[in-house]
N, C-alpha and C positions, 0 to 999 in steps of 0.2 A: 504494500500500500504506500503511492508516493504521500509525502511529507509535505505540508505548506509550510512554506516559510510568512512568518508574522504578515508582513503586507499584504502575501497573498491569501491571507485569512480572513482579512478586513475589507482586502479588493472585496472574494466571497459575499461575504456578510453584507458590504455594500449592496450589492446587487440584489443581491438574496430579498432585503428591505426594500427596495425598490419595484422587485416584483408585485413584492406582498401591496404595498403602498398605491401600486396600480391598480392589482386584482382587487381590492378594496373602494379605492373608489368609480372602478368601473359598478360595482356592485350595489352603490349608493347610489350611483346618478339614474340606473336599470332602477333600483328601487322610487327614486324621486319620478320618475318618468311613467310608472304605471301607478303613482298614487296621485299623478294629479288628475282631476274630474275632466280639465277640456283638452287634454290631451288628444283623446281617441276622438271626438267629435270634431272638433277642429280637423285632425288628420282626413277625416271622413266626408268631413264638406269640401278639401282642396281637392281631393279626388274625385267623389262624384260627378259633379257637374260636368266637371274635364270629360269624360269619357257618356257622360250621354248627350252633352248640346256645345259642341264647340261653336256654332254657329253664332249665337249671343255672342260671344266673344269677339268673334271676327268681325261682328257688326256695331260692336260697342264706341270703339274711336269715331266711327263717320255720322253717328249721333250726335257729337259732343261730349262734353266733358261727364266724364264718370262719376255718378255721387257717390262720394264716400259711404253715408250711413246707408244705401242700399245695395250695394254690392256685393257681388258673391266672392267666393274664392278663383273664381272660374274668371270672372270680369278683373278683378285686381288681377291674376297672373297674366292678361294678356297685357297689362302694362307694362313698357320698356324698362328693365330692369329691376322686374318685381315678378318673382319664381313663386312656386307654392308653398315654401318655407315662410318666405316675406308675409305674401298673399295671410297664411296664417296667425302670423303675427298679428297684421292688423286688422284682422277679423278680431285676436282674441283682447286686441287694446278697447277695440269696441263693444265688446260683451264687460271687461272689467268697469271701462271707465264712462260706457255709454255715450252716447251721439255725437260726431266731432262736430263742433263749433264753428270752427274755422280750417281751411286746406291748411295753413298752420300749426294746425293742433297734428298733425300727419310726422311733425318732426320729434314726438316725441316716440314714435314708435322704433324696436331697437333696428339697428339695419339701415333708416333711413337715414343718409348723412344728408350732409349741406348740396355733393354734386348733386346726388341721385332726387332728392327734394326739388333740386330747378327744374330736372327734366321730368317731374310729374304734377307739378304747378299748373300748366297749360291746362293735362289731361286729365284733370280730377275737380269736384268741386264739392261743394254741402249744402242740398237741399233746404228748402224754406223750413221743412219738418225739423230739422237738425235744430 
């Protein structure tokens, strides 16, 4: 049986904690992620729509600007630079914090920076109901 020398006992151990430290909080976030309530429903609505009416979608921009408080996950994703993960997001700002106010209010959700904000400025807006 070879012999470790001190360092390479600690390199070891190093690592070894590192695993552990990983495999732990991979197992937290698996945990945090199936305990939260809009997880799966969020998940479910960016998908949906997608796969039964792309059409909406496709026809959304040549209407005009997209109202925030009624849009789908389906209608957000077809915005330029706003995916399903996005699209998610700001479904789920709007279920926590209820009806944006202003296309301003669009900057607090995460993902949306300063670029990505100017080029959906034009294509977005908030209805009188808002």
């Amino acid at each position: 049986m070879p012999v470790l020398t001190p360092a390479e006992r600690r390199a070891a151990l190093l690592l070894t904690l590192l695993l552990v430290l990983g495999a732990a909080r991979d197992a937290f976030e698996a945990r945090r992620l199936a305990r939260a309530p809009h997880a799966a429903p969020v998940a479910a609505a960016a998908v949906a729509p997608d796969t039964t009416s792309p059409a909406p979608a496709a026809t959304a921009p040549a209407a005009g600007p997209l109202d925030l408080n009624r849009a789908t996950a389906a209608d957000l994703d077809a915005l330029p630079g706003v995916g399903p993960v996005l699209a998610s997001r700001i479904l789920e700002h709007r279920r926590r914090f209820g009806s944006f106010r202003a296309v301003d209010d669009l900057r607090a959700v995460r993902g949306i920076g300063p670029r990505l904000f100017e080029r959906l400025r034009p294509r977005v807006c908030v209805g009188p109901g808002g």
